[in-house]
Structures are given as C-alpha cells and as structure tokens.
C-alpha positions in Angstrom: -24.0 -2.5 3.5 -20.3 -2.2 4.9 -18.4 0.6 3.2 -15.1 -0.1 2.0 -12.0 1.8 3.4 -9.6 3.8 1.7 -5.9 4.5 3.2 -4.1 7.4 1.5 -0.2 7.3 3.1 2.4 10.4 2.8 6.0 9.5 2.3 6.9 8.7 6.2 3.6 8.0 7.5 2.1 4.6 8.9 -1.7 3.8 9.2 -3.0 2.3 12.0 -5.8 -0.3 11.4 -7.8 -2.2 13.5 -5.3 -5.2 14.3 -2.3 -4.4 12.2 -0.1 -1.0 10.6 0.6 -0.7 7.1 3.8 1.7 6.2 5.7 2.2 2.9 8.7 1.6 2.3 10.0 2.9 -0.7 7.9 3.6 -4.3 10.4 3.3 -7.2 10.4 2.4 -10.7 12.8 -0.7 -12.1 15.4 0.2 -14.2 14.2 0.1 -17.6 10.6 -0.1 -16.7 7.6 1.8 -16.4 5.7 0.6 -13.6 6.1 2.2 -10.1 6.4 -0.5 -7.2 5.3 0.1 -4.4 7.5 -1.8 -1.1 5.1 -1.8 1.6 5.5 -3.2 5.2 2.7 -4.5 7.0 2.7 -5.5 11.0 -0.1 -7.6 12.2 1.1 -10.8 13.8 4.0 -10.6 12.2 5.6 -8.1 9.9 5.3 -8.5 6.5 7.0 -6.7 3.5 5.1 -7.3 -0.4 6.0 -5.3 -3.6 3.2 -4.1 -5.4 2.5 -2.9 -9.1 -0.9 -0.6 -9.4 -3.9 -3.2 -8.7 -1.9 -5.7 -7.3 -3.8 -7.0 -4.1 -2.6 -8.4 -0.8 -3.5 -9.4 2.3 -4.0 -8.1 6.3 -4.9 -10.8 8.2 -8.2 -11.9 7.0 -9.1 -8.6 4.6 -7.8 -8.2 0.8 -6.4 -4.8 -0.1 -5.5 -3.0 -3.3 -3.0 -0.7 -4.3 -5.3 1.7 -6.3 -2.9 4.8 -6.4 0.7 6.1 -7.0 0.9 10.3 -6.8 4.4 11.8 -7.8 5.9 8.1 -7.7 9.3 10.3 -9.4 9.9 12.7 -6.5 10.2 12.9 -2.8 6.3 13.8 -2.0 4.8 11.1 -3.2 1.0 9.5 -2.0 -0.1 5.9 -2.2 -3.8 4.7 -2.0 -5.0 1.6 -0.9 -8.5 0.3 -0.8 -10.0 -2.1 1.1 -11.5 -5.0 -1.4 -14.9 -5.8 -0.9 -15.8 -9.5 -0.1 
C-alpha cells in the first residue's frame, strides 16, 4: 500500500515534488464571507494558478490533491496543508 503525501507550506515557501512545485500565493477571505481561499500556483509543464476553499481538490499532472488545512488564514504566519488523494 502507497502512503499518501502530505505538504504543509509557510507563508513564502514552495514545495518541490517529483515533476512539478506548488507555492501559495495569497490565503484571504472574500469580503463578506467566511471561507478562506487559498490562491495557489503550481508549475509542472506549465504554470498554473487555482483558488481553493477548504476540500476543494485539484490537479498536478496526473495526481489529485486536497486542500485539507488553513492555520492563522487572518495574519501574516499562516500554514496551508495539502494531501495527496488516494486513487
């Protein structure tokens, strides 16, 4: 059995994957809203930028990923999680 992987990014970090990076961009909340999005950039063959509620999925080249986490989504510090989604 393949573990899944787990991607925890710092405000200003990128993680470097197998084939591809995955950044953040900015985490924010809408005006008049409650839900933190999350703008995240992602280079693989090409770059790609998607904006992401908590459980929204996307993809990197062939593997699904989740946003799972949002830490401190108000302030400066904040910490994202993303999982790997199982097939």
């Amino acid at each position: 059995m393949m573990s899944r992987k787990i991607v925890t990014l710092k405000k200003g970090l990128v993680a470097n994957l197998k084939d591809a990076r995955l950044g953040v961009v900015h985490v924010y909340r809408r005006s008049g809203e409650e839900d933190v999005v999350v703008l995240i950039a992602v280079m693989a063959e090409e770059e790609q930028e998607f904006s992401l509620k908590l459980g929204d999925t996307f993809k990197i080249r062939e593997q699904l990923w989740k946003l799972d986490a949002v830490e401190d989504p108000g302030k400066g510090d904040w910490v994202v999680t993303f999982t790997e989604v199982a097939d």
